[in-house]
py3Dmol code that shows the C-alpha trace and the ligand (Angstrom):
import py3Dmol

protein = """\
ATOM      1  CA  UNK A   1     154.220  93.370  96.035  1.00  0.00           C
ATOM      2  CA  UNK A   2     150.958  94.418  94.135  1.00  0.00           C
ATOM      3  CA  UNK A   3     149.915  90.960  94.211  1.00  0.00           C
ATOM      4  CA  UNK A   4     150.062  90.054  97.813  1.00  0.00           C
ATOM      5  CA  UNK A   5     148.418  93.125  97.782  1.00  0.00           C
ATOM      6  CA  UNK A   6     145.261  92.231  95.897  1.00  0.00           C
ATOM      7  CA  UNK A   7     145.525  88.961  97.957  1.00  0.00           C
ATOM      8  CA  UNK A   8     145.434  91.051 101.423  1.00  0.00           C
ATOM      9  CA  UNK A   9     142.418  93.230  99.490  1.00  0.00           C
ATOM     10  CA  UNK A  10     140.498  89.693  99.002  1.00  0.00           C
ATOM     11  CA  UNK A  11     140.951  87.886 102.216  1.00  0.00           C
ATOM     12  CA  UNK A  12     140.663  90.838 104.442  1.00  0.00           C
ATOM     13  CA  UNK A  13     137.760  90.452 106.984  1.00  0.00           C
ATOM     14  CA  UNK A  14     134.787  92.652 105.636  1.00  0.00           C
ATOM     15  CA  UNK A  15     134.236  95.672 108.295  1.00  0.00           C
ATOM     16  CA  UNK A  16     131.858  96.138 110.200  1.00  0.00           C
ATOM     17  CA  UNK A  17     129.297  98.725 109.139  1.00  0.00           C
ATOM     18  CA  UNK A  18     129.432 101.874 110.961  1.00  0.00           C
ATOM     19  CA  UNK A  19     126.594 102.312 113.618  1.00  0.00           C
ATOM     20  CA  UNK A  20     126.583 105.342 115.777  1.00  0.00           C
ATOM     21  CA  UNK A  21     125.335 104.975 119.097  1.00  0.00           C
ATOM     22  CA  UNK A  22     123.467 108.001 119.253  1.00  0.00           C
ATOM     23  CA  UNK A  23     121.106 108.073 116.345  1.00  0.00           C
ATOM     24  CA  UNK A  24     119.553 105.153 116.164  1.00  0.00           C
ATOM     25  CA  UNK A  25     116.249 104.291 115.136  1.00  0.00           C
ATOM     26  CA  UNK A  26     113.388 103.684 117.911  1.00  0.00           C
ATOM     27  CA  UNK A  27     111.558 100.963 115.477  1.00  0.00           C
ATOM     28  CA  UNK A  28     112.080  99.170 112.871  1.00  0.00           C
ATOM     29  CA  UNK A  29     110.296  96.700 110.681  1.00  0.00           C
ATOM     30  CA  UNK A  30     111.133  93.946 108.251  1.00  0.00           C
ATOM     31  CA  UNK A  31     109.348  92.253 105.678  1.00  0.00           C
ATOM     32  CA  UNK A  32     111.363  89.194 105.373  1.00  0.00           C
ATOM     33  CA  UNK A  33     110.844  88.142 101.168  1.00  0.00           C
ATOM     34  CA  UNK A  34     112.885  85.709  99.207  1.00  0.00           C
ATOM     35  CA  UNK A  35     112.753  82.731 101.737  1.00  0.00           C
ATOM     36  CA  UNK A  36     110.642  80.384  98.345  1.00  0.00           C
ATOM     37  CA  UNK A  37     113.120  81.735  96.073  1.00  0.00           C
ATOM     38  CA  UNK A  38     115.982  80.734  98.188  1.00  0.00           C
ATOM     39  CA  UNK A  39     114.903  77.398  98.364  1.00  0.00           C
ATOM     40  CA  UNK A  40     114.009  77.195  94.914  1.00  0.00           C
ATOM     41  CA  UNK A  41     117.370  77.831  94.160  1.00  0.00           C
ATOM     42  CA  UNK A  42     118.339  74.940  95.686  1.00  0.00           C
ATOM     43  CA  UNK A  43     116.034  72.477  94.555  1.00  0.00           C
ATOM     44  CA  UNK A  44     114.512  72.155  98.105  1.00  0.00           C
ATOM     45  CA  UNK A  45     110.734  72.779  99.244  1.00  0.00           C
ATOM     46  CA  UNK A  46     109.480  76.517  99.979  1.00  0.00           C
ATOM     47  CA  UNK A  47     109.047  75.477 103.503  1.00  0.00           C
ATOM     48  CA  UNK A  48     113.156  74.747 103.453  1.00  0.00           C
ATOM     49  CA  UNK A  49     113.285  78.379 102.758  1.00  0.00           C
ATOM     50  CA  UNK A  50     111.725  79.589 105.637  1.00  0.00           C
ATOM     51  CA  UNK A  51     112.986  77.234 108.162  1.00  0.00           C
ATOM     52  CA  UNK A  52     116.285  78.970 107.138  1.00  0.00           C
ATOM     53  CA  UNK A  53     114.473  82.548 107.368  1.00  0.00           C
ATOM     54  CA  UNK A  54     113.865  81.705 111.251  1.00  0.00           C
ATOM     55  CA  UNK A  55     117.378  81.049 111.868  1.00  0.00           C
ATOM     56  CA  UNK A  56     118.012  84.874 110.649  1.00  0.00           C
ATOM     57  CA  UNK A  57     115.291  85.795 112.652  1.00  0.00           C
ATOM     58  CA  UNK A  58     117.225  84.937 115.944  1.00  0.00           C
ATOM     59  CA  UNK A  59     120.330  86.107 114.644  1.00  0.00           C
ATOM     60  CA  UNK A  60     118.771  89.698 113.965  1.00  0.00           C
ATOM     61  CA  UNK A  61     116.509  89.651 117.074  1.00  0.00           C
ATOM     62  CA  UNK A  62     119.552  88.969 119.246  1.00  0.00           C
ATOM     63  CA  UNK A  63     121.254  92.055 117.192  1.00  0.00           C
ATOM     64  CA  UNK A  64     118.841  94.459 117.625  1.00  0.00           C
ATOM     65  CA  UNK A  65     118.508  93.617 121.229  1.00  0.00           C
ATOM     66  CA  UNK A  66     122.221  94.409 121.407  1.00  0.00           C
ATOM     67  CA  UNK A  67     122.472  97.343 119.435  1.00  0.00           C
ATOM     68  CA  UNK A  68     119.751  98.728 122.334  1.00  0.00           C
ATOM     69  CA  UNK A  69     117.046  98.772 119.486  1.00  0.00           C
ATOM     70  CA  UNK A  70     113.350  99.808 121.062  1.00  0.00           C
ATOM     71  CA  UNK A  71     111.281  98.419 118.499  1.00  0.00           C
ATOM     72  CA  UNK A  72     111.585  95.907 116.332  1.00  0.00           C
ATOM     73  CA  UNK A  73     107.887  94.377 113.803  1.00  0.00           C
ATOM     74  CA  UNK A  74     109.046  91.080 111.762  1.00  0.00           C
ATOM     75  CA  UNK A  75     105.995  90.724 109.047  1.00  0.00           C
ATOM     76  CA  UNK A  76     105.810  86.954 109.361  1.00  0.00           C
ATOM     77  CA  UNK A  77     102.589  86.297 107.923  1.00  0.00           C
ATOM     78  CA  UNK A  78      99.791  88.482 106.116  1.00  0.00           C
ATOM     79  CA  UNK A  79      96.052  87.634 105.842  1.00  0.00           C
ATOM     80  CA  UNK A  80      97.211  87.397 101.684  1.00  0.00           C
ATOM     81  CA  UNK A  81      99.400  84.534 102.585  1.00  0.00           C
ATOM     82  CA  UNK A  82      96.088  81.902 103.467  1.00  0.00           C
ATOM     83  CA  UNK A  83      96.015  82.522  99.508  1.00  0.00           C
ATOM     84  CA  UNK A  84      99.570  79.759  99.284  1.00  0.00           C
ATOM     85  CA  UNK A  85      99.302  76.356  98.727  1.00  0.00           C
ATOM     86  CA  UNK A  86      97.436  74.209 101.471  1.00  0.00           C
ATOM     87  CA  UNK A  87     101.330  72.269 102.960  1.00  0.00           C
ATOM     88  CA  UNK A  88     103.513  75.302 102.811  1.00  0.00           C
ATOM     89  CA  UNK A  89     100.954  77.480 104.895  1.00  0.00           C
ATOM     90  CA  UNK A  90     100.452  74.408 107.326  1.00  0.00           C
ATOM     91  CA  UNK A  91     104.303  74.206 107.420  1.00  0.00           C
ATOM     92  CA  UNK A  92     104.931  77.956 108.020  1.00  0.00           C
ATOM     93  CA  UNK A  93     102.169  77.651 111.115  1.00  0.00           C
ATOM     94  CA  UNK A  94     103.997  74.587 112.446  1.00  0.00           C
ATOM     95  CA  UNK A  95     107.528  76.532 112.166  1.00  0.00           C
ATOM     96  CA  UNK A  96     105.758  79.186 114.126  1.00  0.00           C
ATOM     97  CA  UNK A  97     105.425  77.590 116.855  1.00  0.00           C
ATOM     98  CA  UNK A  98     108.118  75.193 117.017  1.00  0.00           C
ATOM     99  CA  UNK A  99     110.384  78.556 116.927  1.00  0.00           C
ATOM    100  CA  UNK A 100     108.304  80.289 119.512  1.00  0.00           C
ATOM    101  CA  UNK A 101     108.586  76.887 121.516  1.00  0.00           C
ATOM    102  CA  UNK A 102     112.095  76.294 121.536  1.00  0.00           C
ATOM    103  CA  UNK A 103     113.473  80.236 122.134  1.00  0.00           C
ATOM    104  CA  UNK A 104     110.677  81.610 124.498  1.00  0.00           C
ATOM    105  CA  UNK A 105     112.791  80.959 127.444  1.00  0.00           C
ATOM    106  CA  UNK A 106     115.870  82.298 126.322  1.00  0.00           C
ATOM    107  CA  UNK A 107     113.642  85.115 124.954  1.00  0.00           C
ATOM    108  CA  UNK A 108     112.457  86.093 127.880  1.00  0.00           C
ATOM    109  CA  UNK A 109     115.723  85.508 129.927  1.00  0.00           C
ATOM    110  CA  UNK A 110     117.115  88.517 127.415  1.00  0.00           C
ATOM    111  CA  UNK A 111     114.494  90.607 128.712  1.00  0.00           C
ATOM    112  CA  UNK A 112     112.661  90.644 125.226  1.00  0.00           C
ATOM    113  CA  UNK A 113     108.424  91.707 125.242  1.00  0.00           C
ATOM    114  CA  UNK A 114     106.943  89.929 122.581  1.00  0.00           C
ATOM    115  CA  UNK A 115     103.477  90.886 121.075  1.00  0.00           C
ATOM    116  CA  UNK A 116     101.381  90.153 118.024  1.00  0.00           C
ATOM    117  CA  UNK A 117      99.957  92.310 115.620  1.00  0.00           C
ATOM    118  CA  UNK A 118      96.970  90.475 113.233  1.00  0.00           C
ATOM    119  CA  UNK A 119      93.849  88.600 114.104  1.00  0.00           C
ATOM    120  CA  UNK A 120      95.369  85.326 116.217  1.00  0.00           C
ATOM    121  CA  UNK A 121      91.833  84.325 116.772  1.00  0.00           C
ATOM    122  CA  UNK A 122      91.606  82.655 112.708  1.00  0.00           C
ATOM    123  CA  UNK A 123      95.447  80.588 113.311  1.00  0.00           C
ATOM    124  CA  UNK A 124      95.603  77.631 114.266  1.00  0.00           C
ATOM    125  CA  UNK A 125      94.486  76.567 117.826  1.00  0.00           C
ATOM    126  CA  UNK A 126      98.393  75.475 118.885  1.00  0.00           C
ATOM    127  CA  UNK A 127     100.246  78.340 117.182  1.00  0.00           C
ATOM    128  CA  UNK A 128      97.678  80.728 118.674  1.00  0.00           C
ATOM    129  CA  UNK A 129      98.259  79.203 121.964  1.00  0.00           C
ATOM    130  CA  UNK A 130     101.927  79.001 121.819  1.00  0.00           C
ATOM    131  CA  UNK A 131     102.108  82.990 120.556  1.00  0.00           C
ATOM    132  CA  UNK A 132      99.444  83.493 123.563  1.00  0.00           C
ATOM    133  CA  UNK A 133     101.821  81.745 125.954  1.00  0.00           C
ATOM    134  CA  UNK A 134     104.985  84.135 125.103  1.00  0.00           C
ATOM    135  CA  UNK A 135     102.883  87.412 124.916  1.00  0.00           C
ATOM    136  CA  UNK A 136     101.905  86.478 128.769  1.00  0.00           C
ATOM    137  CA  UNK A 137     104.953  84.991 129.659  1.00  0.00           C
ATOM    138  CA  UNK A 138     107.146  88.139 128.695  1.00  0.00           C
ATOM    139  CA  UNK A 139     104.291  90.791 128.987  1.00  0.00           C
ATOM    140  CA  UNK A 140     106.441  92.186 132.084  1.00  0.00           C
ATOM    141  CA  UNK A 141     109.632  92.704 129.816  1.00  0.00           C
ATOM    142  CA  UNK A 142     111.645  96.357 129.583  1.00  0.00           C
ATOM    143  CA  UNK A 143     114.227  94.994 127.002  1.00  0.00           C
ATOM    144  CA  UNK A 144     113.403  95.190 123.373  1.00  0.00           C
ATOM    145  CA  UNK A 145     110.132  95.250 122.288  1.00  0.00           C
ATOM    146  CA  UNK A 146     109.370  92.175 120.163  1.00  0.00           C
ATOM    147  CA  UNK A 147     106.276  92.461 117.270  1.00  0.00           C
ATOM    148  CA  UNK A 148     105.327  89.428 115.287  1.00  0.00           C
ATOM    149  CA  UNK A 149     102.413  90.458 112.467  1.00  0.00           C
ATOM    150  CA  UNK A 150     100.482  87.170 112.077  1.00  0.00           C
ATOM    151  CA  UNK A 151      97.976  87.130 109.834  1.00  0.00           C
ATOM    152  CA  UNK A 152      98.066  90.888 109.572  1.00  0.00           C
ATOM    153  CA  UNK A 153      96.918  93.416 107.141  1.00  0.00           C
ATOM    154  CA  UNK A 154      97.356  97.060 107.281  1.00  0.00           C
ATOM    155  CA  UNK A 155      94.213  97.917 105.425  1.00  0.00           C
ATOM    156  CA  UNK A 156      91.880  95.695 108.008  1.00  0.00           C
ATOM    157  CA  UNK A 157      93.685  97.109 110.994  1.00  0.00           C
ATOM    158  CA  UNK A 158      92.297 100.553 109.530  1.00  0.00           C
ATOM    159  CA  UNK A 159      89.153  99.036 108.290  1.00  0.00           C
ATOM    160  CA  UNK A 160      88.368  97.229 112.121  1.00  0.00           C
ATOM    161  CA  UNK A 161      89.256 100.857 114.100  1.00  0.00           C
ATOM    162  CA  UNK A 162      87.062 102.864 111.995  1.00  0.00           C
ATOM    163  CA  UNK A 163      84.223 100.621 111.781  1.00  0.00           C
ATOM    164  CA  UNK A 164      84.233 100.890 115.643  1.00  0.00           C
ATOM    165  CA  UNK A 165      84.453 104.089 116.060  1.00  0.00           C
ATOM    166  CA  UNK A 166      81.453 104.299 113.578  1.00  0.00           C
ATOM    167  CA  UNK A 167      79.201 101.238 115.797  1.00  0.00           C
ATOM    168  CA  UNK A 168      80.073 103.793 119.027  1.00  0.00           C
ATOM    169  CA  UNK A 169      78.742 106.505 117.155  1.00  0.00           C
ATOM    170  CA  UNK A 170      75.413 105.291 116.116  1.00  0.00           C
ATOM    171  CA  UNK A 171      75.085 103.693 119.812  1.00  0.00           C
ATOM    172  CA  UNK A 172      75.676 107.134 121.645  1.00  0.00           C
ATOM    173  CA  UNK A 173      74.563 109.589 118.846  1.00  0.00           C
ATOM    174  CA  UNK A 174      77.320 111.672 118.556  1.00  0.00           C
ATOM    175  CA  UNK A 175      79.863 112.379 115.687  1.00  0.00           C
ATOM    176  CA  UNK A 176      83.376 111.849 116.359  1.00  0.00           C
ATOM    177  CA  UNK A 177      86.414 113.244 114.992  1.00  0.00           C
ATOM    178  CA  UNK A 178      89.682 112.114 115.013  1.00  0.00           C
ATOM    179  CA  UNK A 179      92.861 113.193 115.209  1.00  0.00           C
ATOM    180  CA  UNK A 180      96.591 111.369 114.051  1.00  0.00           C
ATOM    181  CA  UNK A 181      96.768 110.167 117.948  1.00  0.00           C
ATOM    182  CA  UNK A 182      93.591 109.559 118.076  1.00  0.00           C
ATOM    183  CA  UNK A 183      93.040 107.282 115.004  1.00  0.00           C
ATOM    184  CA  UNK A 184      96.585 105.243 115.709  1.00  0.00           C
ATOM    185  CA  UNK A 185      95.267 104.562 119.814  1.00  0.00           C
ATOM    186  CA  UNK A 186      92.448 102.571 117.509  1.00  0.00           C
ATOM    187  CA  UNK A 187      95.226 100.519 115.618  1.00  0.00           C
ATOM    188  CA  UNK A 188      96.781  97.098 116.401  1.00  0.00           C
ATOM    189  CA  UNK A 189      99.943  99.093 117.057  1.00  0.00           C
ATOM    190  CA  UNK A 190      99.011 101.455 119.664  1.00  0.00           C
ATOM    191  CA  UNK A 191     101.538 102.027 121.963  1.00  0.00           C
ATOM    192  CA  UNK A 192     104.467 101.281 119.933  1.00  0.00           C
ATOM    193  CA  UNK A 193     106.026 104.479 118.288  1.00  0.00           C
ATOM    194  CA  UNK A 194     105.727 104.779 114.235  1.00  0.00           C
ATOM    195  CA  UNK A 195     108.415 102.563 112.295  1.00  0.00           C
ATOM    196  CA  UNK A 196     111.661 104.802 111.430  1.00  0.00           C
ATOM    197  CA  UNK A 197     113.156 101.889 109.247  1.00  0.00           C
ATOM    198  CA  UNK A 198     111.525  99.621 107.065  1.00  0.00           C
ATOM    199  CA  UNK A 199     113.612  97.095 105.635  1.00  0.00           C
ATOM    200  CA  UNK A 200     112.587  94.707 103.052  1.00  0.00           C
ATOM    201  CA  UNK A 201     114.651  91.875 101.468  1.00  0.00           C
ATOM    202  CA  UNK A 202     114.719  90.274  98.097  1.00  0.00           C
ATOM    203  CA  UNK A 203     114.766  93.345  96.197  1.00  0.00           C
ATOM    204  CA  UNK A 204     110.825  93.758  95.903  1.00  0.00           C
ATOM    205  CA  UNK A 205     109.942  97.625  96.591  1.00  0.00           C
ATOM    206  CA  UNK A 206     106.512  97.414  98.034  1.00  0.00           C
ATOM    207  CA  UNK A 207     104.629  97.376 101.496  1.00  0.00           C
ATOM    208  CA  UNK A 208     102.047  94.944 100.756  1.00  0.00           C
ATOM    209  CA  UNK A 209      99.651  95.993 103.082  1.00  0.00           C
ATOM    210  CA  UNK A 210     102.654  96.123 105.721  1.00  0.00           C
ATOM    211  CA  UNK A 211     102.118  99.107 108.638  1.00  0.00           C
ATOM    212  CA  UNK A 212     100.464 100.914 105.635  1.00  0.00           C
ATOM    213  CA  UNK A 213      98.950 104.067 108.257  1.00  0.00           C
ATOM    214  CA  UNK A 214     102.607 103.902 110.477  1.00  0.00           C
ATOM    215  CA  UNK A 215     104.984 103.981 107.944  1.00  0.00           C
ATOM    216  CA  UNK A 216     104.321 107.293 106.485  1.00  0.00           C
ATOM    217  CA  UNK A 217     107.279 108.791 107.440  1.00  0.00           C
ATOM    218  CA  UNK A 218     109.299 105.383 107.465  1.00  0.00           C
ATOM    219  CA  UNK A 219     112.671 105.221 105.739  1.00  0.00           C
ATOM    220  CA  UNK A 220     112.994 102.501 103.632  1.00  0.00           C
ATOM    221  CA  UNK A 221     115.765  99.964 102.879  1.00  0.00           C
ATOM    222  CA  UNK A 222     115.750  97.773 100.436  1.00  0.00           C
ATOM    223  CA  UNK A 223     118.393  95.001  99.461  1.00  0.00           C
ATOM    224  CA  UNK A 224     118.621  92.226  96.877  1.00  0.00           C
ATOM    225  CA  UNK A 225     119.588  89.812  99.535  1.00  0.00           C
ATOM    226  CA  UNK A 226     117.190  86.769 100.171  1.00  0.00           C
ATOM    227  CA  UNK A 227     116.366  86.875 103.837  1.00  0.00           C
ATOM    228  CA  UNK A 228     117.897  83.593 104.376  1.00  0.00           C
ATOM    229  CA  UNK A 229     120.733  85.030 103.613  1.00  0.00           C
ATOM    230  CA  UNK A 230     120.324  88.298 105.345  1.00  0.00           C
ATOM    231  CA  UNK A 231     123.288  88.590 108.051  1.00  0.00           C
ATOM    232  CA  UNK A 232     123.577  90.942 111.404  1.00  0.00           C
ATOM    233  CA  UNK A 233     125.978  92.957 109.345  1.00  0.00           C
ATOM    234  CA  UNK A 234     123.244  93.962 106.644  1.00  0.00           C
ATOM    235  CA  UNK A 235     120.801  94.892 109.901  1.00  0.00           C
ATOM    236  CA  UNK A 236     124.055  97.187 110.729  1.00  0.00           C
ATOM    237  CA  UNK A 237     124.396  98.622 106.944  1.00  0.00           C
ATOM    238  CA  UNK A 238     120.496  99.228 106.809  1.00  0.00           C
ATOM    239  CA  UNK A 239     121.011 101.147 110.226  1.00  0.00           C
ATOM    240  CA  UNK A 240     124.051 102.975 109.174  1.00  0.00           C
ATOM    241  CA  UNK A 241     122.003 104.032 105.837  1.00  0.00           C
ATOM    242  CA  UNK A 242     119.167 105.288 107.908  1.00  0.00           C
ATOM    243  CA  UNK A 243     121.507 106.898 110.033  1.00  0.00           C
ATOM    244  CA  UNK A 244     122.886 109.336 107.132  1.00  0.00           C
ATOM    245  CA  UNK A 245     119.620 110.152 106.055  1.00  0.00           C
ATOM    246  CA  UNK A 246     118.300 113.679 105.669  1.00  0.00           C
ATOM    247  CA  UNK A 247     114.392 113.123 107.290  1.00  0.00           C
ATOM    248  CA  UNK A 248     112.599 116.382 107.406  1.00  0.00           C
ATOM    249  CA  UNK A 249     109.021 115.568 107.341  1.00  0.00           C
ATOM    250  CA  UNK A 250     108.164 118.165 104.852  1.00  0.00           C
ATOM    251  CA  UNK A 251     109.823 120.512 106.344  1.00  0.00           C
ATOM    252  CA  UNK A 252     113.342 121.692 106.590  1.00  0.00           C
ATOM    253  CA  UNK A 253     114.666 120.487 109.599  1.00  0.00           C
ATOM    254  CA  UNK A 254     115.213 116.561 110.699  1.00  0.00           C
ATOM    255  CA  UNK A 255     112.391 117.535 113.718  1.00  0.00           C
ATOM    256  CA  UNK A 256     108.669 116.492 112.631  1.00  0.00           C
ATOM    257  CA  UNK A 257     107.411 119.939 113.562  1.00  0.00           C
ATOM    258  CA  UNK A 258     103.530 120.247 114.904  1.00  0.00           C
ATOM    259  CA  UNK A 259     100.803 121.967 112.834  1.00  0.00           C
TER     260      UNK A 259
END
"""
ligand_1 = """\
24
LIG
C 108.220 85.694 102.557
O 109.037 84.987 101.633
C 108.275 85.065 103.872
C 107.198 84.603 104.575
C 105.818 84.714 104.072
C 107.357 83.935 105.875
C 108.355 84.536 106.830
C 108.608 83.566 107.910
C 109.796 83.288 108.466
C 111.046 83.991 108.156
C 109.837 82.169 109.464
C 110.139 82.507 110.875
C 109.440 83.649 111.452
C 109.239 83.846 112.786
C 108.700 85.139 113.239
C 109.532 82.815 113.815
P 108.347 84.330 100.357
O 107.926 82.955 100.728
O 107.238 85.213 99.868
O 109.529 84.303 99.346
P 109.419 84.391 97.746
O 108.915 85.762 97.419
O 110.823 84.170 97.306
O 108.486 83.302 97.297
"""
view = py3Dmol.view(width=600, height=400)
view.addModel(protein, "pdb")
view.setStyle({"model": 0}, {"cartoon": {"style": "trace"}})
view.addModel(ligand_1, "xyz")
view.setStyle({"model": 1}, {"stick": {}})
view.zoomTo()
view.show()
């Protein structure tokens, strides 16, 4: 009796995590790590690794779309990734656009808006124009809200909206203070509310340079899983975490309360 017991225990389907419908959050972001260790694992080429990183990528876009997620950033290159070896950052903009290529239409048929946050201008001419293609092609879009950082840094973004501001002050003499609002209209991500959720894979606990100004308030995830291994059912347990979180903003109650 205890036996087929334990045997029930083991072959029971896992459930699925809890997500209420109410409370969920508006944006969140992922820094997708472990894809070279993955493959390394397995003998195989980095590139291996993140070939099976975009698979996840469409199972957890087509999740979040579902779950009635707003907002969701995928960090899927930084300007401190030009740094890797010659092939595997050729490969990764290849699989860029291959990906982009062969989902945009079903993409866009699901209503999704897809935009980029980083400087497109220094990728390669056919993944810029293939990222171009799906920011116009879906710019029209009122499902979820789809951000790809390419070639993206969180200290530049800063770096690029203050420097303007200070080139518009010398040109028309005045001084100019800012504001929260103010400063984030300057940033890549205006328009798109502040990350609630930032999930990172592969155990690492750090932003590098990820939505450094946006995530101040952020509530983090993080999980040993590789991200090629990352399933829709660790998007729900992240969301289900977030969701029993106490966030009070310095203050005492979950509202962030104005000055
Ligand atoms: C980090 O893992 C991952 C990347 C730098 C690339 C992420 C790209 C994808 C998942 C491909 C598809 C993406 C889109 C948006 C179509 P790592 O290589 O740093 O892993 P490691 O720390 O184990 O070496």
């Amino acid at each position: 009796m205890i036996s087929s017991f334990r045997k029930l225990l083991r072959t029971a389907p896992k459930a699925e995590p809890d997500v209420k419908s109410g409370r969920l959050p508006t944006h969140i972001a992922v820094i997708m790590d472990g894809n070279g260790r993955w493959a390394q694992r397995r003998g195989l080429p980095r590139i291996a690794g993140h070939r099976a990183g975009a698979k996840v990528v469409r199972d957890v876009v087509e999740t979040a779309a579902t779950l009635g997620i707003g907002y969701l950033t995928l960090y899927a290159f930084s300007s401190e990734n030009w740094r890797r070896p010659k092939d595997e950052v050729s490969g990764l903009m290849r699989l860029f656009e291959e990906i982009l290529r062969a989902e945009l239409d079903e993409l866009h048929r699901s209503n999704v808006k897809i935009t980029v946050i980083g400087v497109l201008d220094e990728v390669s001419a056919g993944t810029r124009a293939q990222f171009e293609k799906a920011i116009t092609q879906t710019a029209a879009n009122t499902g979820l809200n789809l951000t790809i950082a390419l070639n993206y840094s969180g200290r530049a973004d800063i770096l690029k909206a203050v420097n303007q501001v200070v080139e518009e002050a010398a040109a028309s003499g005045q001084t100019v203070q800012f504001t929260e609002e103010s400063f984030s209209l300057r940033l890549a991500t205006t328009g798109t509310p502040d990350p609630e959720l930032i999930i990172r894979t592969s155990g690492e606990m750090r932003l590098s340079n990820f939505l450094i100004w946006e995530s101040a308030y952020a509530e983090f995830w993080v999980t040993d899983i590789l991200w090629p291994d990352f399933k829709a059912n660790d998007l729900r347990s992240a969301i289900s975490a977030f969701q029993s979180r106490d966030r009070r903003f310095g203050g005492l109650t979950e509202e962030p309360s104005a000055r």
